[in-house]
C-alpha positions in Angstrom: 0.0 0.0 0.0 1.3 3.3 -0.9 2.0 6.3 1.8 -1.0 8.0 0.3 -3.0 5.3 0.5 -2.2 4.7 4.2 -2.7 8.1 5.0 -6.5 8.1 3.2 -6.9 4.9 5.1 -5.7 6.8 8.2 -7.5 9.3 7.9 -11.1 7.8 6.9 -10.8 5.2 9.8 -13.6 7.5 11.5 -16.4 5.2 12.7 -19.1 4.1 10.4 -22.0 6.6 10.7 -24.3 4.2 12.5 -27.6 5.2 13.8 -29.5 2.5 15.7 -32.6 4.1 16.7 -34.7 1.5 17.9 -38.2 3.0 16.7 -37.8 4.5 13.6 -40.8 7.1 12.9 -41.9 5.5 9.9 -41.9 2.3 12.3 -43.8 4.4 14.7 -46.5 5.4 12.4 -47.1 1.7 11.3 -47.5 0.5 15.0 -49.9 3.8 15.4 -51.8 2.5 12.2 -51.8 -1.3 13.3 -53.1 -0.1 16.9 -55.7 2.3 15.5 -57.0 -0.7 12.8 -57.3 -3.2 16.3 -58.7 -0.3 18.8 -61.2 0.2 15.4 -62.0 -3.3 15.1 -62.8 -3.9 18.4 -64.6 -0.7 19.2 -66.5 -1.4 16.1 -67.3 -5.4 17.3 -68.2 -4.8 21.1 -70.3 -1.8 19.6 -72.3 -4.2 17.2 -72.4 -6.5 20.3 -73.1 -3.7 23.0 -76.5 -2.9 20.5 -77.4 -6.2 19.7 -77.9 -6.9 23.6 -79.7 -3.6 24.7 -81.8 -4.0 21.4 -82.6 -7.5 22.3 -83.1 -7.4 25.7 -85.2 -4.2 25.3 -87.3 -6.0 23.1 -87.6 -8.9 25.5 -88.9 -7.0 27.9 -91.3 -5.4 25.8 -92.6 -7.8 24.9 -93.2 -9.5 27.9 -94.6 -6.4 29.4 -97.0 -6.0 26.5 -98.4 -9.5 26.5 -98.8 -8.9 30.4 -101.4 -6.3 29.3 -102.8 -8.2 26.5 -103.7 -11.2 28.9 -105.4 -9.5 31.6 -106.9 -7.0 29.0 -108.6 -10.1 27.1 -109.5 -11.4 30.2 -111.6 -8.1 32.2 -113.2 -7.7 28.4 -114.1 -11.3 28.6 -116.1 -10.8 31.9 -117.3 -7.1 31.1 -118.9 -8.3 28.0 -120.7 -10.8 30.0 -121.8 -8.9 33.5 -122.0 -5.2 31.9 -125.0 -5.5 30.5 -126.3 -6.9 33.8 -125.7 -4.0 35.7 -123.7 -6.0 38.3 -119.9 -5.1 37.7 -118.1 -7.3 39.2 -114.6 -8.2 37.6 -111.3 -7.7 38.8 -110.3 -4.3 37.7 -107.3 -1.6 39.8 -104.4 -2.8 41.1 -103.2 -6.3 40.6 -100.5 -7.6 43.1 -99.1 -11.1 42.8 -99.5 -13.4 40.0 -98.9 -12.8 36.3 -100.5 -9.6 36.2 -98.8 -8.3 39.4 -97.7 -4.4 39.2 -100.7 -3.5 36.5 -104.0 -1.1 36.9 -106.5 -2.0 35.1 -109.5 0.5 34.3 -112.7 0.3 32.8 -114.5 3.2 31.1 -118.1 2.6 30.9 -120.1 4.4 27.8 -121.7 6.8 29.7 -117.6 7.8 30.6 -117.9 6.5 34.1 -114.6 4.3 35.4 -114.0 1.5 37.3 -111.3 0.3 39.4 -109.9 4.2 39.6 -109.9 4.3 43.3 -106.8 6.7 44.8 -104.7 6.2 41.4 -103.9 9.5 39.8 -106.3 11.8 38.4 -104.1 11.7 35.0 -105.9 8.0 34.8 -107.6 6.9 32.9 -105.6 8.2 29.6 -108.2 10.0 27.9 -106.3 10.3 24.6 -105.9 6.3 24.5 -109.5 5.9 25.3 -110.0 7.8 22.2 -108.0 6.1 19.9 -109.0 2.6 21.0 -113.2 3.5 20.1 -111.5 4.7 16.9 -109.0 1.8 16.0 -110.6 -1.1 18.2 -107.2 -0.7 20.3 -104.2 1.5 21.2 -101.4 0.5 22.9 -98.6 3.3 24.0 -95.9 4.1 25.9 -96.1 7.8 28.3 -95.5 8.8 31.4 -98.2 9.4 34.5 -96.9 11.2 37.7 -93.6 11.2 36.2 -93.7 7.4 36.2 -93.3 5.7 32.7 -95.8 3.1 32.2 -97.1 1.5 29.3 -100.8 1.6 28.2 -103.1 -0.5 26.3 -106.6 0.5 25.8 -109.0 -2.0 23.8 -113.0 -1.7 23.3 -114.7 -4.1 24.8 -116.6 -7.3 22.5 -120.2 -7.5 22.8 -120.3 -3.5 24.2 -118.7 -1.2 21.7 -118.2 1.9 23.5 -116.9 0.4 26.8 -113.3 0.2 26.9 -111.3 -1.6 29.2 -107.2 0.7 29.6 -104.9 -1.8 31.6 -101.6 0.3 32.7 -98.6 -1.1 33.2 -95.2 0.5 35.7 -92.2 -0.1 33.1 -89.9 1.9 35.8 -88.3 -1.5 36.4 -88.0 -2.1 32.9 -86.5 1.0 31.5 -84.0 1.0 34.9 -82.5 -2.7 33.6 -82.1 -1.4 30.3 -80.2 1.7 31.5 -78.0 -0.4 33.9 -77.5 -3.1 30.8 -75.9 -0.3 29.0 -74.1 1.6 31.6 -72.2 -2.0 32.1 -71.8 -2.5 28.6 -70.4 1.2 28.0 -68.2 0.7 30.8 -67.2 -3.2 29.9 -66.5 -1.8 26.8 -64.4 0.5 27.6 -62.2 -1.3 30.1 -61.9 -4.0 27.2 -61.0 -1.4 24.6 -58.8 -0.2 26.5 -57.1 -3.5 27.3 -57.2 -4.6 23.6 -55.4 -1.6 23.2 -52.8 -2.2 25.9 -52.6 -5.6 24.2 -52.4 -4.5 20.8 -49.6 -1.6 21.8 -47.5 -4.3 23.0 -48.1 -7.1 20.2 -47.7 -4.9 18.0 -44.1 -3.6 19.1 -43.2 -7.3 19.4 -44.6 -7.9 16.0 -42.7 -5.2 14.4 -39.0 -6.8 16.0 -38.4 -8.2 12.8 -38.8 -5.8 10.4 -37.3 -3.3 12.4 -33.7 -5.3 12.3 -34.4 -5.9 8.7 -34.7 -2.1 8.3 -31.8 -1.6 10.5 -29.6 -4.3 8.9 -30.6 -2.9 5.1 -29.6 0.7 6.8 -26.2 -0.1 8.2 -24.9 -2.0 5.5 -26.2 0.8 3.0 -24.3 3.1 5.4 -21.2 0.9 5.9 -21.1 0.3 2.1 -21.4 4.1 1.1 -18.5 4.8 4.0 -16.2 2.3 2.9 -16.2 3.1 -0.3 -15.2 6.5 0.2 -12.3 5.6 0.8 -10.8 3.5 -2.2 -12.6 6.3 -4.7 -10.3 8.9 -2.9 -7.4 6.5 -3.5 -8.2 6.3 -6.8 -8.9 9.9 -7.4 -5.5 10.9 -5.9 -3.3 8.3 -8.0 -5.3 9.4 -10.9 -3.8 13.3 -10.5 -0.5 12.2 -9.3 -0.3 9.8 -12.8 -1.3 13.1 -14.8 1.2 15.1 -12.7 4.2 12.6 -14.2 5.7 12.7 -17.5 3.4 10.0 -19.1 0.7 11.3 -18.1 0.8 13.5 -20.4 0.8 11.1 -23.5 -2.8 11.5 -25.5 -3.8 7.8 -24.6 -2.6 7.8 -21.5 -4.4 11.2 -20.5 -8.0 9.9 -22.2 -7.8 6.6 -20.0 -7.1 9.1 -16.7 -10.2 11.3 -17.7 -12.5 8.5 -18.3 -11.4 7.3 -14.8 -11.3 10.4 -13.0 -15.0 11.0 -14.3 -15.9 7.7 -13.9 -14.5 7.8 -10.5 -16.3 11.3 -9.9 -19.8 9.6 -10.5 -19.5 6.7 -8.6 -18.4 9.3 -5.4 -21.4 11.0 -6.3 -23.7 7.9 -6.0 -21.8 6.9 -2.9 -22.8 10.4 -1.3 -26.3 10.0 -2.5 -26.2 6.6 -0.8 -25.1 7.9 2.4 -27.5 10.8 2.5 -30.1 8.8 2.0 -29.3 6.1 4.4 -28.9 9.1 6.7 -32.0 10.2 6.4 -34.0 7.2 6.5 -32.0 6.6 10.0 -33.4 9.9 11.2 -29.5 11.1 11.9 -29.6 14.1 9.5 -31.2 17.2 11.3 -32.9 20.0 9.9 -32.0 23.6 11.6 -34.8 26.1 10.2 -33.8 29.2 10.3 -35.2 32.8 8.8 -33.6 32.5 5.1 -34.6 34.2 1.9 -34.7 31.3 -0.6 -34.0 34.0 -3.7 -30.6 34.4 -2.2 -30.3 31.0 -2.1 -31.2 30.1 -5.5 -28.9 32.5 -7.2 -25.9 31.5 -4.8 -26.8 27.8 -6.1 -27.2 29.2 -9.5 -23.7 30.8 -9.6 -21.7 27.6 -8.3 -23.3 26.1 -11.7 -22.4 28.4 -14.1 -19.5 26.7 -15.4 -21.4 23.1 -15.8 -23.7 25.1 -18.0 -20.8 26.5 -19.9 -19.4 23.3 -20.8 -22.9 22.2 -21.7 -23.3 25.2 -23.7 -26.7 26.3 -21.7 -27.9 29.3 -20.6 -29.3 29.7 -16.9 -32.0 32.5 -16.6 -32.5 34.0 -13.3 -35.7 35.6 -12.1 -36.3 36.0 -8.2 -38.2 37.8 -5.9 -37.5 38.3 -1.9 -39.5 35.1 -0.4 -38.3 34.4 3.2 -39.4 31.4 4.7 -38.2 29.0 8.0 -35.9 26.6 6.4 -32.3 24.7 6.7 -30.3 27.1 4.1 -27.6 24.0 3.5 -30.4 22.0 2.7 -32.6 24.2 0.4 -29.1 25.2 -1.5 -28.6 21.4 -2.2 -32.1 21.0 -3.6 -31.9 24.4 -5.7 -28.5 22.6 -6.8 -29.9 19.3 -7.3 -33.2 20.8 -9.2 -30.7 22.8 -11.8 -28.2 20.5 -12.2 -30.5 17.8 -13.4 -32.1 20.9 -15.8 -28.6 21.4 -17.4 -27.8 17.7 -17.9 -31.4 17.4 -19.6 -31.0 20.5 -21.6 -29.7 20.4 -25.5 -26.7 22.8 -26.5 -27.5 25.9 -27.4 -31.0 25.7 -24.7 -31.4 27.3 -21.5 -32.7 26.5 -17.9 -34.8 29.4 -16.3 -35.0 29.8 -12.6 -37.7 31.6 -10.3 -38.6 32.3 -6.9 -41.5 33.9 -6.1 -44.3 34.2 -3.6 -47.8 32.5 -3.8 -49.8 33.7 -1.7 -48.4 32.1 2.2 -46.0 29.8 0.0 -42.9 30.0 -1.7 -42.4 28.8 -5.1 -39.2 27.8 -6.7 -39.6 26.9 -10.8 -37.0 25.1 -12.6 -37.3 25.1 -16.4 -35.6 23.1 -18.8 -35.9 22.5 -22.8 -35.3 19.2 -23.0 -37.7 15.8 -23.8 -39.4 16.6 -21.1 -41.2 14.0 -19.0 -43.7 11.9 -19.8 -47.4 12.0 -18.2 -47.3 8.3 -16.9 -43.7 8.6 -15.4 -44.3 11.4 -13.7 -44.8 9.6 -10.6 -42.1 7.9 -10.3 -39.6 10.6 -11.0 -38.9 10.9 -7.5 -38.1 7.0 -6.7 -34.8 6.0 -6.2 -32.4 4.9 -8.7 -35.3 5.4 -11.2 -33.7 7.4 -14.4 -35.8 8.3 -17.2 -35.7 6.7 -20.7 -34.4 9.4 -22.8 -30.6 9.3 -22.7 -27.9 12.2 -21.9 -28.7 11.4 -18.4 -25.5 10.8 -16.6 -26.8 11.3 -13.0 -27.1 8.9 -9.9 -30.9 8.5 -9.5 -31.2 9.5 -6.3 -30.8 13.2 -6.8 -34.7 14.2 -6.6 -35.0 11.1 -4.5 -33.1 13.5 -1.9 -34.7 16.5 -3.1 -37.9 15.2 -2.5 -36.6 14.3 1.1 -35.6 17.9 1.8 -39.1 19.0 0.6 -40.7 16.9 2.6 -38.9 17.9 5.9 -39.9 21.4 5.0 -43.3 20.4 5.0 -43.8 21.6 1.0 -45.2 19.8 -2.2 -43.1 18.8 -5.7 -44.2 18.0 -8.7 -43.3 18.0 -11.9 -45.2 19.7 -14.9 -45.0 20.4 -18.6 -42.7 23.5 -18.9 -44.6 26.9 -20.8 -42.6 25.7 -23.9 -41.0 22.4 -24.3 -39.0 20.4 -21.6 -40.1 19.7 -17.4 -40.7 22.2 -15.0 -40.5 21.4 -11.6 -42.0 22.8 -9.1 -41.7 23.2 -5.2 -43.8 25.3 -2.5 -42.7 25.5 0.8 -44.6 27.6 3.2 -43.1 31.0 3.7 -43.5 33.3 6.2 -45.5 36.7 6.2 -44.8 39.3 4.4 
């Protein structure tokens, strides 16, 4: 090994830029999504249950309650039909304690509007309105309130004596009370279960999740390790590529094309290993944004100016138009996507075309267009601009692939939109707005 390759060595024998974090936030949202879909499904299920009781038991009780009245209405109509037109009533009518009829008040409204079996009960009885509607209908049953008691009502004419009507009343205070306490448990049940299904699922899901998290973090380091390492031999290379053009055969024609198709060679494959490492970075969470009060039009045209030359050589023109648009934002950051947004306009250009760059305001946002004139990019790939190491068909493209990858990445973390458009005359615009800050 040479002395510059142990001194490279030496000095790149920094430690690998590592960042274990155990709960990555993409990781985080998914546990978040997989406890929201089991919190859902179980909320949903015990409600579907929860109703399903109270609906059934409601019913049951109904039910029961009604054919309570029913009976012992057939059965005073039965025996009023028979003695009423006696004179001589004499049937069991008012309160009923014990047996099947126990905690009902049965009435009986004579045509002549005199009632039977009232007694001390409320003056509200008998229910006038249900009278009514049972000579109308033949029979009305209801459900109100008497005294501020709720009771249930059935009213039904009497067979054999039209206009007589026998109203049997029923307390339902009982009734509606177990219904209540049915669903106080079951809201409360329910809630104690949800929230243990949640514990549950907070905790299985973390477990669950163990895998996938090493894989992550495996597929991370080694992205990082790889990108670090390489580092390394491409600097060795790059130096012994100038020291062999410094000596006297490097000058030779042959000799001097093989070192240029290295060093360029050499030069992209440093830039894909930065890439690499940016990305891996990122994903890792390790690279932190500091916002600070910058004025991205300054921005763009410092960018702008450390590309002039690349234009040159490429025989394109970079048009400048800005306006003052501040914004919170990581000015390292923004420069490298103004940068990264250009550059890939230049390579994409044709000789002789131009690239035109604006800032301006929008409104709250700040909007930074990038131009080009070249084939411009298809509706149906448009999406996918932004994946990594995706690289449109039309060739002269000499980049990495993960250039907008990262831009998109720096966008992202400044909480803006890209998108990529037809240009006003042939080529790709692209487009970012990041929220700026008032004016």
């Amino acid at each position: 090994m040479t002395s510059l390759s142990r001194r490279l060595r030496r000095r790149d024998d920094s430690p690998s830029p590592h960042v274990g974090l155990p709960d990555r936030p993409a990781l985080r949202r998914v546990r978040w999504r997989l406890l929201l879909w089991s919190g859902g499904t179980t909320l949903a299920l015990l409600s579907v249950l929860g109703v399903t009781l109270v609906l059934v038991t409601a019913d049951s009780l109904r039910r029961s309650s009604e054919q309570q009245l029913f009976d012992r209405a057939a059965q005073i109509s039965f025996l009023v039909s028979t003695q009423l037109p006696s004179g001589v009533p004499n049937f069991p009518i008012g309160p009923a304690f014990g047996g099947p009829e126990s905690g009902t008040v049965a009435l009986m409204i004579e045509p002549n509007g005199t009632v039977h079996g009232l007694g001390s009960l409320p003056a509200a009885l008998p229910i006038r309105d249900a009278v009514d509607a049972a000579r109308q209908n033949a029979s009305d049953l209801r459900t109100t309130t008497v005294a501020g008691v709720p009771v249930r009502v059935f009213s039904e004419v009497v067979k054999g004596a039209p206009t007589a009507v026998v109203q049997v009343v029923a307390d339902i205070t009982n009734e509606v009370r177990t219904v209540g306490t049915l669903i106080s448990i079951l809201v409360v049940g329910g809630l104690l279960m949800l929230a243990g299904a949640l514990a549950f699922g907070w905790m299985y899901a973390g477990r669950a999740l163990v895998p996938i998290r090493d894989s992550l973090r495996r597929q991370r380091d080694f992205a990082a390790d790889a990108s670090h390492e390489l580092r390394t031999p491409l600097a060795i290379i790059r130096a012994t590529v100038d020291d062999l053009r410094a000596e006297p055969d490097g000058a030779r024609p042959t000799v001097r094309a093989a070192l240029d198709d290295i060093a360029e060679e050499t030069d992209h494959l440093s830039g894909l290993v930065s890439d690499l490492l940016v990305l891996s970075r990122a994903d890792a969470g390790a690279i932190e944004i500091e916002l600070t009060d910058v004025d991205l039009a300054e921005i763009a045209a410092s960018a702008v100016g450390n590309l002039e030359s690349l234009a040159r050589d490429r025989h394109v023109t970079l048009r400048l138009a800005t306006e003052p648009a501040s914004l919170d934002g990581d000015a390292g950051r923004l420069r490298q996507l103004v940068t990264i947004l250009v550059d890939n306009a230049i390579r994409h250009s044709p000789g002789g075309g131009s690239v035109g760059v604006g800032v301006a305001r929008d409104g709250t946002n700040v909007v930074l267009r990038v131009d080009d004139e070249g084939p411009g990019i298809p509706a149906e790939h448009r999406e996918r601009v932004f994946d990594r190491f995706w690289r449109g068909t039309s060739g002269g493209s000499s980049g990495s692939g993960l250039g907008l990858a990262i831009a998109a990445w720096i966008v992202d973390r400044h909480k803006g939109s890209i998108k990529v458009t037809d240009a006003e005359a042939d080529g790709a615009r692209f487009e970012v707005r990041l929220p700026g800050k008032g004016q």
